[in-house]
VOLO-586672 format. One record per atom (N, C-alpha, C): residue in one letter; chain; atom name; x, z, y. Coordinates in nm, 3 decimals. Example, Ala and Ser with C-alpha at 12.3 -4.5 7.8 and 13.67 -1.06 7.14 Angstrom:
REM residues 2
<"a"; "A"; "N"; <1.319; 0.780; -0.569>>,
<"a"; "A"; "CA"; <1.230; 0.780; -0.450>>,
<"a"; "A"; "C"; <1.320; 0.780; -0.330>>,
<"s"; "A"; "N"; <1.285; 0.708; -0.225>>,
<"s"; "A"; "CA"; <1.367; 0.714; -0.106>>,
<"s"; "A"; "C"; <1.290; 0.787; 0.003>>,
***
This chain:
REM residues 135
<"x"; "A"; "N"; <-2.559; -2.838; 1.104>>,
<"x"; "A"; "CA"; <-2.506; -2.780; 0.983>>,
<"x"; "A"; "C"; <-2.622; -2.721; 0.902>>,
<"x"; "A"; "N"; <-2.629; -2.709; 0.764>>,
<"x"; "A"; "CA"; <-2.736; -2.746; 0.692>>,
<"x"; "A"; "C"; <-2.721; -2.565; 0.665>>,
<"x"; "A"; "N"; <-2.843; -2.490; 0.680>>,
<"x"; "A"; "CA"; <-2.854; -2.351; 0.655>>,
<"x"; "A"; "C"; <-2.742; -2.357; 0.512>>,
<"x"; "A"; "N"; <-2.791; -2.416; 0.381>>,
<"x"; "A"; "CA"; <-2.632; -2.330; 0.280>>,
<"x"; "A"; "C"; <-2.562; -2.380; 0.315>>,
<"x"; "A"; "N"; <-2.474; -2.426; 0.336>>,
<"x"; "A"; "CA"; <-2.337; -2.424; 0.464>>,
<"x"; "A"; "C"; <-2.318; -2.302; 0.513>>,
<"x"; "A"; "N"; <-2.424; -2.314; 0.648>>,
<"x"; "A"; "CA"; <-2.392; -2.191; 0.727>>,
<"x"; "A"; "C"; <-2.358; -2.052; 0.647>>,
<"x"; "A"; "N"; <-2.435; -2.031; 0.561>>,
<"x"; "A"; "CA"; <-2.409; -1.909; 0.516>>,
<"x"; "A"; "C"; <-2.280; -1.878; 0.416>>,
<"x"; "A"; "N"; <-2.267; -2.004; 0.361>>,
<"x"; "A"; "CA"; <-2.123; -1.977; 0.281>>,
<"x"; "A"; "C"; <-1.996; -2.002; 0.355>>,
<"x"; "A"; "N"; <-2.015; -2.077; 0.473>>,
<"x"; "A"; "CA"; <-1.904; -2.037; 0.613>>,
<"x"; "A"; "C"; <-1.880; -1.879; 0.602>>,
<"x"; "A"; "N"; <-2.028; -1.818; 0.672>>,
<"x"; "A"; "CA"; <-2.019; -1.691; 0.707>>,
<"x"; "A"; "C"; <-1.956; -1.603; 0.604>>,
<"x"; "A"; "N"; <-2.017; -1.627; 0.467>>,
<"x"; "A"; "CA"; <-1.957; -1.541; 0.348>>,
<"x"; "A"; "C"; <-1.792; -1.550; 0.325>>,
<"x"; "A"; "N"; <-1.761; -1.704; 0.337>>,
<"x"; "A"; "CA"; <-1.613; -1.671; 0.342>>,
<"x"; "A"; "C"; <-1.576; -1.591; 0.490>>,
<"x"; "A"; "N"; <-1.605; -1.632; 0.569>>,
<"x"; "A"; "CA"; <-1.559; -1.571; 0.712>>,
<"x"; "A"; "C"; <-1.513; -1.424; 0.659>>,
<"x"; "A"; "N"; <-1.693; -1.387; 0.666>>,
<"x"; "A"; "CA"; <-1.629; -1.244; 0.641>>,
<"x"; "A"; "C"; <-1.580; -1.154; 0.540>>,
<"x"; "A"; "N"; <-1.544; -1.225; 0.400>>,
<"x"; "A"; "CA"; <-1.453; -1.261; 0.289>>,
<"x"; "A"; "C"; <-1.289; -1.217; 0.343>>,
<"x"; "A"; "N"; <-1.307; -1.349; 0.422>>,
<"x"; "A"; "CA"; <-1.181; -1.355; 0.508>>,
<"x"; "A"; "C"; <-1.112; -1.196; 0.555>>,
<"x"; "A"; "N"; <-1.234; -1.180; 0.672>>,
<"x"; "A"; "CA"; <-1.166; -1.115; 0.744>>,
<"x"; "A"; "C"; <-1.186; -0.918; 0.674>>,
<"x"; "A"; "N"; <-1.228; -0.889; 0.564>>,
<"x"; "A"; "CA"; <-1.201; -0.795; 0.481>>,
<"x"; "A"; "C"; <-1.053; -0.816; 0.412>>,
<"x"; "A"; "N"; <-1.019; -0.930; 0.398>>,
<"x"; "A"; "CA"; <-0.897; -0.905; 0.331>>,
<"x"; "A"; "C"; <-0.778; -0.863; 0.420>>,
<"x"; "A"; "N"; <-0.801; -0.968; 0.581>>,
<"x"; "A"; "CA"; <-0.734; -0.925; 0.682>>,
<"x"; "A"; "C"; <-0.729; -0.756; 0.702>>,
<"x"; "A"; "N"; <-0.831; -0.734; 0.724>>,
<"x"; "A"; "CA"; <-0.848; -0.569; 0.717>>,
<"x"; "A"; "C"; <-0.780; -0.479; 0.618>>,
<"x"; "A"; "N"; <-0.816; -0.519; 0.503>>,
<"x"; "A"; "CA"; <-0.731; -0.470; 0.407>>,
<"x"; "A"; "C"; <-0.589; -0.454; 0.396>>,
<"x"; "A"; "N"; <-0.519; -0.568; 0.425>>,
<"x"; "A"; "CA"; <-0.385; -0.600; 0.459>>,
<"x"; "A"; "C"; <-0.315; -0.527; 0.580>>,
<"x"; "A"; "N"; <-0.406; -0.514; 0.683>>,
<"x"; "A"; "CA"; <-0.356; -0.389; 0.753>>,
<"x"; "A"; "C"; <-0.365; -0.312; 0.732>>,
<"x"; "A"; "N"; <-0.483; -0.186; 0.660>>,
<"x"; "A"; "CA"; <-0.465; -0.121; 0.636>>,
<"x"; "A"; "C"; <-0.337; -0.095; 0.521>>,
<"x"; "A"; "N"; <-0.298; -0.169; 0.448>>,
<"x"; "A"; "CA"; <-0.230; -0.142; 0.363>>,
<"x"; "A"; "C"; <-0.094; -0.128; 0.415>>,
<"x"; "A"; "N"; <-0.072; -0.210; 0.487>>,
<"x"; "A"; "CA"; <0.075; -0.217; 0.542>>,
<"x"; "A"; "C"; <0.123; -0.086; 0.643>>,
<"x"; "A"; "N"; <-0.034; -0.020; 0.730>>,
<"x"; "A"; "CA"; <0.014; 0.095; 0.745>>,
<"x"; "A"; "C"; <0.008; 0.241; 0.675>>,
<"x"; "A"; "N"; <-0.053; 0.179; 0.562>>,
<"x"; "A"; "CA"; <-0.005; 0.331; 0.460>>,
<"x"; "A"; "C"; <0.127; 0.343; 0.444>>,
<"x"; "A"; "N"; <0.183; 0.216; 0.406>>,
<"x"; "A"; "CA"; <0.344; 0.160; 0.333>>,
<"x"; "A"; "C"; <0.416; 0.239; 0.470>>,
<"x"; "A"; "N"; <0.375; 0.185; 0.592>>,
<"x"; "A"; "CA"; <0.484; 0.259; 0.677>>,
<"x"; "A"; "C"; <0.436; 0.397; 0.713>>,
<"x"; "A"; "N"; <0.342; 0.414; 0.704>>,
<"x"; "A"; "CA"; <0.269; 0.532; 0.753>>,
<"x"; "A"; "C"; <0.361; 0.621; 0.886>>,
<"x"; "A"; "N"; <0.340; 0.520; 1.014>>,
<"x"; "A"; "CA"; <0.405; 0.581; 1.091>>,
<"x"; "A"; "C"; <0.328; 0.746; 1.158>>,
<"x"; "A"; "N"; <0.428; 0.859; 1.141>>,
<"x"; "A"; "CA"; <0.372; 1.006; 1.174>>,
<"x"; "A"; "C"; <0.304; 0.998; 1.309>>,
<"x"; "A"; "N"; <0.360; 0.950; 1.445>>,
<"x"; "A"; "CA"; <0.309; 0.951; 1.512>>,
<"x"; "A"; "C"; <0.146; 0.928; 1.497>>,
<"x"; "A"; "N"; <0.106; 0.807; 1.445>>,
<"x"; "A"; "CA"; <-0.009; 0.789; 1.465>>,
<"x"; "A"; "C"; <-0.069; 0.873; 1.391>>,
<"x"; "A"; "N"; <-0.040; 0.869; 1.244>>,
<"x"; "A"; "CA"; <-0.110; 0.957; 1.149>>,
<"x"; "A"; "C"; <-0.105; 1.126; 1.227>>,
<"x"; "A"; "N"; <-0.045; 1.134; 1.276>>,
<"x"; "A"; "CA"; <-0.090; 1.256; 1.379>>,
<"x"; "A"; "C"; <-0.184; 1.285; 1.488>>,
<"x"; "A"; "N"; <-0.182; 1.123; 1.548>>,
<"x"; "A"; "CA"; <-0.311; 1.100; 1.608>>,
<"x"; "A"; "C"; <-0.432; 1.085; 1.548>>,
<"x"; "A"; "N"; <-0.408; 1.094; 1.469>>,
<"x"; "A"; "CA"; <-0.556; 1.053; 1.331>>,
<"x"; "A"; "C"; <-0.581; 1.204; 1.288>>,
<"x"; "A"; "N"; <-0.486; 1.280; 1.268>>,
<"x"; "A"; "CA"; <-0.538; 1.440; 1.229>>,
<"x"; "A"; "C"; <-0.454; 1.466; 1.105>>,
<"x"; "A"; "N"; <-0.399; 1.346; 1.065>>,
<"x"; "A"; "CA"; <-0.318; 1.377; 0.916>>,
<"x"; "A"; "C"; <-0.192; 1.495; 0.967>>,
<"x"; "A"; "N"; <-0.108; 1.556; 0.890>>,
<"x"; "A"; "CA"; <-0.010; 1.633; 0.869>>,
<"x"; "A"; "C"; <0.073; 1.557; 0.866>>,
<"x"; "A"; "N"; <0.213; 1.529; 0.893>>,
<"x"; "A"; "CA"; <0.292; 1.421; 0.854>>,
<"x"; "A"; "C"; <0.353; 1.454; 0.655>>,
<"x"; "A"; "N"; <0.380; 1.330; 0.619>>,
<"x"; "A"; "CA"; <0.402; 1.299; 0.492>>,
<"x"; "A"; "C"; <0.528; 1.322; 0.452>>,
<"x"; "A"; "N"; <0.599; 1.404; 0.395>>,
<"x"; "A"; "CA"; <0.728; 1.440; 0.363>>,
<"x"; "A"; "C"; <0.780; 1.324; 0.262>>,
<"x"; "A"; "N"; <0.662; 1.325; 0.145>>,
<"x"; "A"; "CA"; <0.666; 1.267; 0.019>>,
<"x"; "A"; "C"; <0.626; 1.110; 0.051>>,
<"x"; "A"; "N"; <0.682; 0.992; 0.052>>,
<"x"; "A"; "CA"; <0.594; 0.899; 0.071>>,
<"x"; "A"; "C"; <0.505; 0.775; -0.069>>,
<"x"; "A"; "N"; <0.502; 0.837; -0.174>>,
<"x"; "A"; "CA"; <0.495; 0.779; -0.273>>,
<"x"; "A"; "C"; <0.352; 0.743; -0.271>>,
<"x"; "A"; "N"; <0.254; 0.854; -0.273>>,
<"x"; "A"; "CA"; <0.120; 0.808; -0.210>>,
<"x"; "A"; "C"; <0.049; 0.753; -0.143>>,
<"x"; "A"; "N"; <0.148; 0.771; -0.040>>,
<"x"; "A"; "CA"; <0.039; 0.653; 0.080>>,
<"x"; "A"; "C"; <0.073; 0.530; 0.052>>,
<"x"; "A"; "N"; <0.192; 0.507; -0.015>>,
<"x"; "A"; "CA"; <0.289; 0.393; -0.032>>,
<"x"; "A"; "C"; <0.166; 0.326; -0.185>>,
<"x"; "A"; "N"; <0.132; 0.426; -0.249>>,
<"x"; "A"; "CA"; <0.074; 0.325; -0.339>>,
<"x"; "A"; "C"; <-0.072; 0.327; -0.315>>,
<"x"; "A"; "N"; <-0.158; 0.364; -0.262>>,
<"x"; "A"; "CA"; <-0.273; 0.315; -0.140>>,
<"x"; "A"; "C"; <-0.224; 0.235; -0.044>>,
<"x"; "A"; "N"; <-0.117; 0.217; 0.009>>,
<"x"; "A"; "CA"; <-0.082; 0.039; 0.094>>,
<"x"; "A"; "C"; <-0.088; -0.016; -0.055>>,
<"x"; "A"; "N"; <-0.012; -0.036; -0.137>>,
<"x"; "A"; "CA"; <-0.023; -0.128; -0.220>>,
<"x"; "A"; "C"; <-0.140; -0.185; -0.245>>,
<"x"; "A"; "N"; <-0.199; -0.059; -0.311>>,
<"x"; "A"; "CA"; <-0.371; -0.070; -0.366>>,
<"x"; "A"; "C"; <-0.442; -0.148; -0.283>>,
<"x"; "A"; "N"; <-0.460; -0.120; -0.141>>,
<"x"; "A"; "CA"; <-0.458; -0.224; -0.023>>,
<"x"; "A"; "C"; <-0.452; -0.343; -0.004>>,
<"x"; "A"; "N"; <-0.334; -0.406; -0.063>>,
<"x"; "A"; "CA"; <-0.270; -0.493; -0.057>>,
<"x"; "A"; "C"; <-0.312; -0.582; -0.125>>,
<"x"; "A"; "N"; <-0.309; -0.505; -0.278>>,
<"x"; "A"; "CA"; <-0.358; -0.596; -0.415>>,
<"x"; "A"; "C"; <-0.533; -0.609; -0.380>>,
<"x"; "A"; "N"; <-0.620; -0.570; -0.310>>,
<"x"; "A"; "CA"; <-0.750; -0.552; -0.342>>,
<"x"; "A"; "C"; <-0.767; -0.713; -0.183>>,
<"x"; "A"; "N"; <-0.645; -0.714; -0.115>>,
<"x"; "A"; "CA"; <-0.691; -0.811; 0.013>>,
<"x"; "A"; "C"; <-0.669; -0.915; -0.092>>,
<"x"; "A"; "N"; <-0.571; -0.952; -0.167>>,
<"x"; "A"; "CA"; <-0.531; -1.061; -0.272>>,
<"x"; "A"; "C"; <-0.697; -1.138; -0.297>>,
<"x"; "A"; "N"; <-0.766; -1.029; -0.376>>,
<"x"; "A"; "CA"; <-0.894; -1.024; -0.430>>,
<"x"; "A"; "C"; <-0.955; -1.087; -0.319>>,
<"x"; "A"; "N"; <-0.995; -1.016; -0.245>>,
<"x"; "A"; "CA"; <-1.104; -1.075; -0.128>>,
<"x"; "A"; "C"; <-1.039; -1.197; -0.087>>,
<"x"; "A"; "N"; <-0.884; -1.223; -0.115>>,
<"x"; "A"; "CA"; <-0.891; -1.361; -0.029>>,
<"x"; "A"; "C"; <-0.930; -1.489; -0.156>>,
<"x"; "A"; "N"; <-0.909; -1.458; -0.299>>,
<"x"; "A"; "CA"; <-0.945; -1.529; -0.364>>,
<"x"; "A"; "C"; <-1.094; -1.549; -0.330>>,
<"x"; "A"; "N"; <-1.198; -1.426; -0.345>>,
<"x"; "A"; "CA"; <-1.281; -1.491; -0.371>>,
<"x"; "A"; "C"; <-1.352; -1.561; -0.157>>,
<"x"; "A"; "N"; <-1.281; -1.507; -0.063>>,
<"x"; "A"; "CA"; <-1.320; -1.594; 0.039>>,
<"x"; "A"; "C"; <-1.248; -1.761; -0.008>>,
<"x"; "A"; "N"; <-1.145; -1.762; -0.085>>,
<"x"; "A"; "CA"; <-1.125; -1.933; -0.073>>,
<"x"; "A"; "C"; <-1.218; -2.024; -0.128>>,
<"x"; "A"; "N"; <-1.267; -1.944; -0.250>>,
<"x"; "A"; "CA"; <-1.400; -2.036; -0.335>>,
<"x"; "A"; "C"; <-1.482; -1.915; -0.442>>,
<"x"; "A"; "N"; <-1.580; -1.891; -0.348>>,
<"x"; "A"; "CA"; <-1.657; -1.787; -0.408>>,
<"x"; "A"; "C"; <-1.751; -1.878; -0.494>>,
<"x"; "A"; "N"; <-1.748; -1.979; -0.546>>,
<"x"; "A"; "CA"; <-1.828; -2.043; -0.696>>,
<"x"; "A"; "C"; <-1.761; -1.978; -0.756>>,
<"x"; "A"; "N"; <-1.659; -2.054; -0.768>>,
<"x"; "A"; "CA"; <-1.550; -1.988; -0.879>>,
<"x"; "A"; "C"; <-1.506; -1.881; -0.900>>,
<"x"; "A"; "N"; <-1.495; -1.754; -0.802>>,
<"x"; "A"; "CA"; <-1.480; -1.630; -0.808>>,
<"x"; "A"; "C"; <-1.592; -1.563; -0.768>>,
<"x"; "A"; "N"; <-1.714; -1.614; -0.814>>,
<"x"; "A"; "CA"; <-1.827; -1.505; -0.744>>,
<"x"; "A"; "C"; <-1.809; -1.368; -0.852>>,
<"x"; "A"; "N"; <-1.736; -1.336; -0.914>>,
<"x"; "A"; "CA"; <-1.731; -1.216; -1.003>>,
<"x"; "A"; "C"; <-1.623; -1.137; -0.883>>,
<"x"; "A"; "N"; <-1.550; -1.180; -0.841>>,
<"x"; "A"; "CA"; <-1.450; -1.120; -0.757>>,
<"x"; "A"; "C"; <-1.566; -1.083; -0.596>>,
<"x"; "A"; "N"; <-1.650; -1.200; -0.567>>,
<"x"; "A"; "CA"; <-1.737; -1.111; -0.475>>,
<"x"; "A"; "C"; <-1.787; -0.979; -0.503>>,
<"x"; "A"; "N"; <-1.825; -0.991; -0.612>>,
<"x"; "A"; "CA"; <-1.962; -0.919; -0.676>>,
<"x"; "A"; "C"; <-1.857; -0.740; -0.675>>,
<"x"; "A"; "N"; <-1.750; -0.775; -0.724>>,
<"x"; "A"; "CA"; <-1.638; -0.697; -0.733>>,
<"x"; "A"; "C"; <-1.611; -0.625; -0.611>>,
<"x"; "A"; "N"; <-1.596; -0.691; -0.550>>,
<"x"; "A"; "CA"; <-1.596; -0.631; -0.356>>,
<"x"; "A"; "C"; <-1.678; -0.558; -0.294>>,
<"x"; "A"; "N"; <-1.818; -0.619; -0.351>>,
<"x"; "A"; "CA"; <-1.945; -0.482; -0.296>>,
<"x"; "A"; "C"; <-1.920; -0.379; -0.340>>,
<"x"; "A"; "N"; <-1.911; -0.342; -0.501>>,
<"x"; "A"; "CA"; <-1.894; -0.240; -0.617>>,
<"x"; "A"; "C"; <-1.778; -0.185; -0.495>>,
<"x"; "A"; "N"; <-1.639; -0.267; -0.466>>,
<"x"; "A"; "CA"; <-1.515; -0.191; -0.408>>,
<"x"; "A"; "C"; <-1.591; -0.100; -0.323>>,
<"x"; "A"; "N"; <-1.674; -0.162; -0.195>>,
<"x"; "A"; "CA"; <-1.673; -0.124; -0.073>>,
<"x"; "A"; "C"; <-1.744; -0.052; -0.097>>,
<"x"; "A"; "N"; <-1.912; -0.028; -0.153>>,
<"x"; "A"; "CA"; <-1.965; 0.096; -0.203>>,
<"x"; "A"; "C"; <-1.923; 0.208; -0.296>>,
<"x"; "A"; "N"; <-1.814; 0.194; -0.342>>,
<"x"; "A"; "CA"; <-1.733; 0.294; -0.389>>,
<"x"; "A"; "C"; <-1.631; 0.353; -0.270>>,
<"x"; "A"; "N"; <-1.581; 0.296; -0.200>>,
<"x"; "A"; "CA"; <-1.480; 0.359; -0.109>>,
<"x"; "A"; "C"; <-1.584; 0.435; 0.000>>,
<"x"; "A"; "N"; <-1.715; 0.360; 0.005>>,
<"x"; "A"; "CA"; <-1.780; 0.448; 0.098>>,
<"x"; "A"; "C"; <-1.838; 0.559; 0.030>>,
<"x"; "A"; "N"; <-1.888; 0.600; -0.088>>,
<"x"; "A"; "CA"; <-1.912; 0.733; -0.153>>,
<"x"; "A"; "C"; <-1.775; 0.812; -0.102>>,
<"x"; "A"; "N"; <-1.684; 0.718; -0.181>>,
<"x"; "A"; "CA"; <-1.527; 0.836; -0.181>>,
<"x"; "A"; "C"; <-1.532; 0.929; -0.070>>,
<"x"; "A"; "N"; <-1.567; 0.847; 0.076>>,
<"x"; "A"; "CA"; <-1.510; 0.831; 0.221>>,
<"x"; "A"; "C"; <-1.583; 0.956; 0.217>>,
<"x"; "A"; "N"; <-1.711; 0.914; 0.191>>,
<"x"; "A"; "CA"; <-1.784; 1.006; 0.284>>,
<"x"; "A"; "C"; <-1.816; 1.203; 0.224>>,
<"x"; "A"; "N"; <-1.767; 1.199; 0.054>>,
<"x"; "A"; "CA"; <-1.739; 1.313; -0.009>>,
<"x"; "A"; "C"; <-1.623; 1.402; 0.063>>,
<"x"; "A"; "N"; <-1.532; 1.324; 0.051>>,
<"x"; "A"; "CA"; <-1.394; 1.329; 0.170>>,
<"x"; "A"; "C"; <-1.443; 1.394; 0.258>>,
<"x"; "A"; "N"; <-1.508; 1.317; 0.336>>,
<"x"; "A"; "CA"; <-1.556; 1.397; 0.485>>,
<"x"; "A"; "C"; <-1.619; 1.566; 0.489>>,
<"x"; "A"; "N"; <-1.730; 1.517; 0.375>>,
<"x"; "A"; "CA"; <-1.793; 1.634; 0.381>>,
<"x"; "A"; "C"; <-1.713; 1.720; 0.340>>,
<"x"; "A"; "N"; <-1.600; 1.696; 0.240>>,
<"x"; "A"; "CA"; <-1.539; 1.861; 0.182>>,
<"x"; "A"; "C"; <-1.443; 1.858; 0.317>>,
<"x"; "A"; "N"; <-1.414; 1.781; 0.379>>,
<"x"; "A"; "CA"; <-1.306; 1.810; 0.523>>,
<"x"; "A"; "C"; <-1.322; 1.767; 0.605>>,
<"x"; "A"; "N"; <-1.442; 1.766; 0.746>>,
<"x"; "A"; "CA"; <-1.486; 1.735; 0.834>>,
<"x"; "A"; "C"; <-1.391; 1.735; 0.935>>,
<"x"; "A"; "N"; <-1.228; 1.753; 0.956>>,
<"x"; "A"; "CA"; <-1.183; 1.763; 1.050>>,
<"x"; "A"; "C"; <-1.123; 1.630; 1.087>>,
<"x"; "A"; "N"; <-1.123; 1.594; 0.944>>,
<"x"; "A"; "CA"; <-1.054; 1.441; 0.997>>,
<"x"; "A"; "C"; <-1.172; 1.295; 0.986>>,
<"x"; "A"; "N"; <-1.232; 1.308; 1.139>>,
<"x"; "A"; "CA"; <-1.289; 1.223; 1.151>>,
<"x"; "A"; "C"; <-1.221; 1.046; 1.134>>,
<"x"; "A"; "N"; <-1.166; 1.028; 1.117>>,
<"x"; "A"; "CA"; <-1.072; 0.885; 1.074>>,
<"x"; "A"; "C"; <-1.138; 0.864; 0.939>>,
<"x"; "A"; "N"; <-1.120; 0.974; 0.837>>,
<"x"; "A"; "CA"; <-1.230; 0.953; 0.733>>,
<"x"; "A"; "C"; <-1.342; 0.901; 0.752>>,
<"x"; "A"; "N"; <-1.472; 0.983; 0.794>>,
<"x"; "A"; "CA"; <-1.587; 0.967; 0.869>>,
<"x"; "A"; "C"; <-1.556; 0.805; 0.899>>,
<"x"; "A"; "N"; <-1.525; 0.776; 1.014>>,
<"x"; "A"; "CA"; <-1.494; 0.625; 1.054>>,
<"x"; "A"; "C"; <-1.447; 0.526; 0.969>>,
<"x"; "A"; "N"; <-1.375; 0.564; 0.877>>,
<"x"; "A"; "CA"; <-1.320; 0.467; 0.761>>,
<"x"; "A"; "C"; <-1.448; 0.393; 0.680>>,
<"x"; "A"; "N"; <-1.508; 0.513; 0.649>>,
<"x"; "A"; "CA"; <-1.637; 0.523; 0.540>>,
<"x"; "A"; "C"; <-1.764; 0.449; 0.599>>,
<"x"; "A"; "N"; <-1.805; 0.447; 0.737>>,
<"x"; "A"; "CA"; <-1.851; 0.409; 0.780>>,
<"x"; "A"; "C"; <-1.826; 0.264; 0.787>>,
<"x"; "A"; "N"; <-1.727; 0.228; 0.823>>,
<"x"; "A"; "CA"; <-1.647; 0.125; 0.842>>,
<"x"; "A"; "C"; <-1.709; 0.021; 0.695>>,
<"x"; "A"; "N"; <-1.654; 0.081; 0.615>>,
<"x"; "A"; "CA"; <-1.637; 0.022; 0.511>>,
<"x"; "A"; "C"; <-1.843; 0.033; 0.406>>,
<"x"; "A"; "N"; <-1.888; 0.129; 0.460>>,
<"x"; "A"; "CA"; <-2.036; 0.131; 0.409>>,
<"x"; "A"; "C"; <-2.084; -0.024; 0.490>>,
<"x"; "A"; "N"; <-2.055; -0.052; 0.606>>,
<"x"; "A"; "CA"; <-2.095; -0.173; 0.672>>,
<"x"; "A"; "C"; <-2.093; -0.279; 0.619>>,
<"x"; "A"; "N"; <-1.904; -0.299; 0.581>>,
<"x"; "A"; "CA"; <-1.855; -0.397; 0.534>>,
<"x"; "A"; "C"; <-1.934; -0.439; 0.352>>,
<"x"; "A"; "N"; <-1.951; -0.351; 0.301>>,
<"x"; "A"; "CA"; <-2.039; -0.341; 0.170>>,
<"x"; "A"; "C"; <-2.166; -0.430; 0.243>>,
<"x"; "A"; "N"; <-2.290; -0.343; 0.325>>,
<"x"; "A"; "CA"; <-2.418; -0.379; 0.362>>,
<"x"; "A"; "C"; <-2.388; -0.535; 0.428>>,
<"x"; "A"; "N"; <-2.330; -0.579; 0.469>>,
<"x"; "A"; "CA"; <-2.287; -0.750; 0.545>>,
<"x"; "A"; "C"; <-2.236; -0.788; 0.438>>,
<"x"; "A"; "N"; <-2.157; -0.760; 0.371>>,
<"x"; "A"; "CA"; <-2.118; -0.823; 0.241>>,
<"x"; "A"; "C"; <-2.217; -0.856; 0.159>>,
<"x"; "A"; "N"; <-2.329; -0.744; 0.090>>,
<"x"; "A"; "CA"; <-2.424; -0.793; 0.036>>,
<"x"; "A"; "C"; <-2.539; -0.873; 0.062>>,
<"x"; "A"; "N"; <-2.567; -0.839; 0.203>>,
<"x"; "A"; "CA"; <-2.659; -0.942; 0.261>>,
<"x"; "A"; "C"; <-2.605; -1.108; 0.240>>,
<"x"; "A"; "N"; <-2.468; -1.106; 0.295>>,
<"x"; "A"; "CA"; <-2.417; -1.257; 0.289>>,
<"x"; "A"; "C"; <-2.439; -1.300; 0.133>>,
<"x"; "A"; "N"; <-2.405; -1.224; 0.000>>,
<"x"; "A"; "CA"; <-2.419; -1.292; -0.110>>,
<"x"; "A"; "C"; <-2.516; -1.278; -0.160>>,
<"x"; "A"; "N"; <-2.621; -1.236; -0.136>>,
<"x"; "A"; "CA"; <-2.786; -1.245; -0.192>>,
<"x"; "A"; "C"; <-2.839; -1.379; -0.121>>,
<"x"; "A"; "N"; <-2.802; -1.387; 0.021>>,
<"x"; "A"; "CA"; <-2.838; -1.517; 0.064>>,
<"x"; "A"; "C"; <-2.796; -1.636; -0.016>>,
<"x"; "A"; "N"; <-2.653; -1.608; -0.025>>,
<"x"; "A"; "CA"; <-2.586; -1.746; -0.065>>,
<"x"; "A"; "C"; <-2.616; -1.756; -0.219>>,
<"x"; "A"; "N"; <-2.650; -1.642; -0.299>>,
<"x"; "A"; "CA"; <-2.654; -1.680; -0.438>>,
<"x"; "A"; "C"; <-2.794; -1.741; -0.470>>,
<"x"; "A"; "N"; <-2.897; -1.758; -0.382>>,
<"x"; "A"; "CA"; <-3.016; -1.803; -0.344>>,
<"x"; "A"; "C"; <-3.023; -1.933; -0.357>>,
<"x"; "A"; "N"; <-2.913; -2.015; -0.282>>,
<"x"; "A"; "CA"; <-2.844; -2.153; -0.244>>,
<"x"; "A"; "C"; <-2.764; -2.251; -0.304>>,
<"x"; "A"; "N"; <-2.701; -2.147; -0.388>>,
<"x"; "A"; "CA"; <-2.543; -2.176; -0.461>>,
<"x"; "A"; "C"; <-2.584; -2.149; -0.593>>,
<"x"; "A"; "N"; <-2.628; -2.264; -0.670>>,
<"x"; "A"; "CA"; <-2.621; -2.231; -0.835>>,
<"x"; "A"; "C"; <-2.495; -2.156; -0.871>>,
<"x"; "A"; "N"; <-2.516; -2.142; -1.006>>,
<"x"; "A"; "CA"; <-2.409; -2.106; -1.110>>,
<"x"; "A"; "C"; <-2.363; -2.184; -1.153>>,
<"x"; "A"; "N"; <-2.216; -2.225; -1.159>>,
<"x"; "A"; "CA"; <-2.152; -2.268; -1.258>>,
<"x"; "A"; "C"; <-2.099; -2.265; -1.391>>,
<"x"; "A"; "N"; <-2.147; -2.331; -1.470>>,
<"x"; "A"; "CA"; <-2.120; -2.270; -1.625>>,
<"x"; "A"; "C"; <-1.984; -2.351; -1.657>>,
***
């Protein structure tokens, strides 16, 4: 398999599997079962309108990543879009943390997701190396 190949495998791969991620996370905001969110450090949710529209937000942003894992020529603006996401959710994460250090799930989220940014960008600096532009 010819190195650009390999790497635009990998870029969708892990394209892919951010949206997967996403999609779970989203689906357990929507249910936001207390038990766990109690195991996580949250308070349980009386109101559920919020978490309910962070699953959404969730939801709509895996949409994104799966467009651009199906054909990142054509949606390399929707990649490019995904780093911006993931380095923004990791500032958020990690402000979060610092003003409330108790809920490490934050901490871990942010982390989580600072990764998913740094592998994300590595994969599309490679591949945009490889992969003209389409006009």
């Amino acid at each position: 398999m010819a190195v650009s190949t390999r790497i635009a495998t990998f870029l969708k791969i892990w394209l892919w599997l951010m949206a997967f991620h996403s999609f779970a996370v989203g689906l357990g905001l929507i249910w936001h079962p207390a038990i766990l969110l109690s195991r996580l450090g949250y308070v349980p949710c009386s109101e559920p309108f919020f978490p309910t529209q962070g699953g959404v937000f969730h939801i709509v942003m895996a949409v994104g990543y799966s467009m651009a894992a199906w054909n990142p020529s054509n949606f390399r603006c929707l990649v490019i879009f995904s780093i911006v996401v993931k380095v923004m959710a990791t500032v958020f994460l990690a402000v979060y943390w610092f003003i409330n250090p108790s809920l490490w799930v934050v901490l871990m989220s942010g982390l989580a997701d600072g990764a998913m940014a740094i592998i994300l960008a590595f994969l599309y600096n490679r591949w945009r190396l490889i992969e003209p532009v389409k006009e």
